[in-house]
N, C-alpha and C positions, 0 to 999 in steps of 0.2 A: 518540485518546480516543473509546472506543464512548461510541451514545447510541440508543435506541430499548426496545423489548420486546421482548428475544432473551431465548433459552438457548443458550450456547455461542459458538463463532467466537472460543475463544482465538487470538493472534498469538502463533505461532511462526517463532523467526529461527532459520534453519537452521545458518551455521557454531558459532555457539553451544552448540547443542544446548539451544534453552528452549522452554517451552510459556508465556507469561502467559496467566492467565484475569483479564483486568483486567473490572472492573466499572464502570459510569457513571461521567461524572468523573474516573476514573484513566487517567495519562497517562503516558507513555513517550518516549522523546530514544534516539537510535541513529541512528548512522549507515547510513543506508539504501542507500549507495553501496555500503558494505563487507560488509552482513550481507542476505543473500536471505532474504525474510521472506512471509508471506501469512497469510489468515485459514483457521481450521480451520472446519468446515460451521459452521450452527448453524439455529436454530429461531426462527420472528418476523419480526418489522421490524429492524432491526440497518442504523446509519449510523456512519461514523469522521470525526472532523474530521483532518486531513494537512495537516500546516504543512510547507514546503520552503522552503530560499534561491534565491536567486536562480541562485546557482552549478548548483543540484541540478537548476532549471528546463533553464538552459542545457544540460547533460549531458544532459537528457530529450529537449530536442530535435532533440539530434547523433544521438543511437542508441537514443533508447526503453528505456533501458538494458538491453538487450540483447533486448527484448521485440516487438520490432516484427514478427515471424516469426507471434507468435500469433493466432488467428483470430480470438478473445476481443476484439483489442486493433482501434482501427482511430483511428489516431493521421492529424491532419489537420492538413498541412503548409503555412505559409501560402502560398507560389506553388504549390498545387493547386487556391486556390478555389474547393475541396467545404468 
C-alpha cells in the first residue's frame, strides 16, 4: 500500500508480466515468494506498508530470498551482533 507525495513507482511483478500503478490506499495480496516484484522509479516522498507471515519472515532469514549478494542490501544476522 503506497502512501506519501509521489508521481510514479508503479509495482511491477515480473513473471506475470504487470505493471500496477496503485494510488494511496490501494492495496495488493501476492505471493511474494513466487513472483519477483520491485518498484518502478518515481518522483517525491513515496513510503509502502509490507505486511509478511510469519513463514515469509523465517524464508527471509534462511536466504534473503535470494538477495543477500546485493550491495543495496545489508541484512543483520542475530549471532553477528552489528
Amino acid at each position: 500500500m503506497p502512501m506519501g507525495n509521489f508521481q510514479g513507482g508503479s509495482l511491477a511483478l515480473v513473471e506475470p508480466g504487470l505493471v500496477l500503478d496503485l494510488r494511496q490506499g490501494d492495496f495488493v495480496v501476492f505471493r511474494s515468494y513466487d513472483i519477483s516484484h520491485f518498484n518502478l522509479d518515481y518522483i517525491g516522498h513515496r513510503a509502502s506498508l509490507v505486511l509478511h507471515s510469519d513463514q515469509g519472515m523465517e524464508t527471509w532469514k534462511r536466504s534473503q530470498n535470494h538477495w543477500g549478494h546485493n550491495i543495496y542490501l545489508r541484512y543483520l544476522q542475530e549471532e553477528d551482533g552489528s
